[in-house]
C-alpha positions in Angstrom: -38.6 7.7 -4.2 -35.0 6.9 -6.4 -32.1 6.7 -4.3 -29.7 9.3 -4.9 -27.1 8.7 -7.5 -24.2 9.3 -5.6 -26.0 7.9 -2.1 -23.7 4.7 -1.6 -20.3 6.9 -2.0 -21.5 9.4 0.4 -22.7 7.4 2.4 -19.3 5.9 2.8 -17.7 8.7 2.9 -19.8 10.4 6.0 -19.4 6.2 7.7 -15.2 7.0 7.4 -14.3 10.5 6.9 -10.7 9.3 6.4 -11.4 8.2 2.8 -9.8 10.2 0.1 -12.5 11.9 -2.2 -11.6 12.3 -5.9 -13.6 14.0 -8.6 -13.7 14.4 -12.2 -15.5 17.5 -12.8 -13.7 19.7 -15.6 -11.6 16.5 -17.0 -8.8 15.2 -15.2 -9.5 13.3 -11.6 -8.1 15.1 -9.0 -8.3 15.1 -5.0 -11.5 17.0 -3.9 -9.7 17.6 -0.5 -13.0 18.1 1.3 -17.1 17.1 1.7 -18.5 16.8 -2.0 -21.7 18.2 -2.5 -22.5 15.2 -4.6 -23.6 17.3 -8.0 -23.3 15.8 -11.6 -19.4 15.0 -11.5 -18.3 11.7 -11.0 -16.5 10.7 -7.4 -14.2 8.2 -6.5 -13.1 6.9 -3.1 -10.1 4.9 -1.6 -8.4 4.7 1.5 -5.3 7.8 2.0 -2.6 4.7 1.7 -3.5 4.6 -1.5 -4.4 7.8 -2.8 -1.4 8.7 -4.6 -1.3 5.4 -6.7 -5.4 5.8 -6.9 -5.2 8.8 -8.8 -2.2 7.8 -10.9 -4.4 5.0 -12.0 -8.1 7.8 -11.9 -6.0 9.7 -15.0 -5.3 6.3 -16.6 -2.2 5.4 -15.1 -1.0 1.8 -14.4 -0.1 0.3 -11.5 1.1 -2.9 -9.8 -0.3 -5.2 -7.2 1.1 -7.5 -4.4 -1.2 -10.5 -4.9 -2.6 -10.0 -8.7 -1.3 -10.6 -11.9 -1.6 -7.3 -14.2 -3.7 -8.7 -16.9 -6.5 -9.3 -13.9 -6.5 -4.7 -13.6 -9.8 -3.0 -14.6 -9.2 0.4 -16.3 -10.6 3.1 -14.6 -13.1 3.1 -18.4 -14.4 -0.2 -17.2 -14.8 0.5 -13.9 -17.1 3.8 -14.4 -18.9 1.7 -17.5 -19.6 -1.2 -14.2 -21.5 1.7 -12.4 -18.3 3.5 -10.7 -17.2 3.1 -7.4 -18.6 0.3 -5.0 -17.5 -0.3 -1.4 -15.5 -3.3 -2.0 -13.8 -1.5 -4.8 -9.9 -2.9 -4.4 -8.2 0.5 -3.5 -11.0 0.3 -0.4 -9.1 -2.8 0.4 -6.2 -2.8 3.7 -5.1 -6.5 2.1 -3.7 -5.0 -1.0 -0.6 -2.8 -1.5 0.0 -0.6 -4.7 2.4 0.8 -6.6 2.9 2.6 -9.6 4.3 0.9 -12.4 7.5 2.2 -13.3 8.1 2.8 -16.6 11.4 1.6 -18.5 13.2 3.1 -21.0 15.8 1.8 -23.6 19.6 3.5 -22.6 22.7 2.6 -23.9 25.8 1.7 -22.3 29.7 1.4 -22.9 31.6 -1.8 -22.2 35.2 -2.0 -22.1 37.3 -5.5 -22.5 38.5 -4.5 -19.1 35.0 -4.9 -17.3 34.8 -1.4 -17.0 31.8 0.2 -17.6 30.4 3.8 -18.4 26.9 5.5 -16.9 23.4 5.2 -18.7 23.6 7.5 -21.8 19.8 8.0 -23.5 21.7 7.2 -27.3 23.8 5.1 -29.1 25.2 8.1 -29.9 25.7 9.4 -26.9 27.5 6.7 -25.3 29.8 6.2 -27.8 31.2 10.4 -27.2 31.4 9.0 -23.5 34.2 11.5 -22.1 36.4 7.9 -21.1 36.1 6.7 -25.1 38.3 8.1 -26.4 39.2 7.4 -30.7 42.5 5.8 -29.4 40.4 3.0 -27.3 37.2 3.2 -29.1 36.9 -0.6 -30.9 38.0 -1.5 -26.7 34.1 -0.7 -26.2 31.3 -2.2 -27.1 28.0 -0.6 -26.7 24.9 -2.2 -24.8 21.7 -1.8 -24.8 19.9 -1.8 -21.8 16.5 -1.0 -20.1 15.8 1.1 -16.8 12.9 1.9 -14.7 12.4 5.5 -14.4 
């Protein structure tokens, strides 16, 4: 008799009933939120502390991790291609702490010879019609590029 295909996840899953059950039937991952009856869809598990930054990464989100570089990260492709979830899968790990990556974007802001500055502006453009640059002060400023996590 074949195993079940699902058998090691459930199995899991009924061992700690804690673990966070995701599931990709009808596209995007999502949280299941209850007992799977193990059908066709594929399932993923992780501990709750990191179910938020499981399914970011489930939908093909990146993330960060304390004690590994981010080049060593297996998409979520790869990990499915590798036979999907195994018990020893790193978001079933306690040792490990996530986050998302945060991404950055380019902003622009003024610089006066003063020191003074102006607040994040998303263009050039817009940080040079600044309220406090005014045409009287305007070559007083110098605009900088900068980048922010958002």
């Amino acid at each position: 008799m074949t195993k079940h295909r699902h058998a090691e996840i459930a199995k899991a899953k009924l061992d700690n009933i804690e673990l966070v059950v995701f599931t990709n039937g009808g596209g995007e991952w999502r949280n299941l939120g209850c007992m799977p009856r193990w059908g066709d869809d594929n399932y993923f598990l992780c501990l709750p502390q990191h179910k938020e930054v499981c399914l970011h990464w489930l939908n093909g989100g990146k993330y960060q991790v304390n004690q590994l570089p981010p080049e060593d990260m297996i998409t979520i492709e790869e990990t499915i291609k590798r036979d999907g979830w195994v018990k020893d899968h790193w978001f079933m790990s306690e040792v490990f702490t996530y986050r998302i990556k945060p991404k950055r974007e380019k902003r622009y802001i003024g610089v006066h010879n003063s020191g003074l500055t102006t607040d994040a502006c998303l263009s050039r453009k817009g940080a040079k019609n600044h309220p406090i640059i005014t045409s009287s002060n305007i070559n007083d400023w110098q605009i900088v590029e900068i980048e922010v996590e958002v």
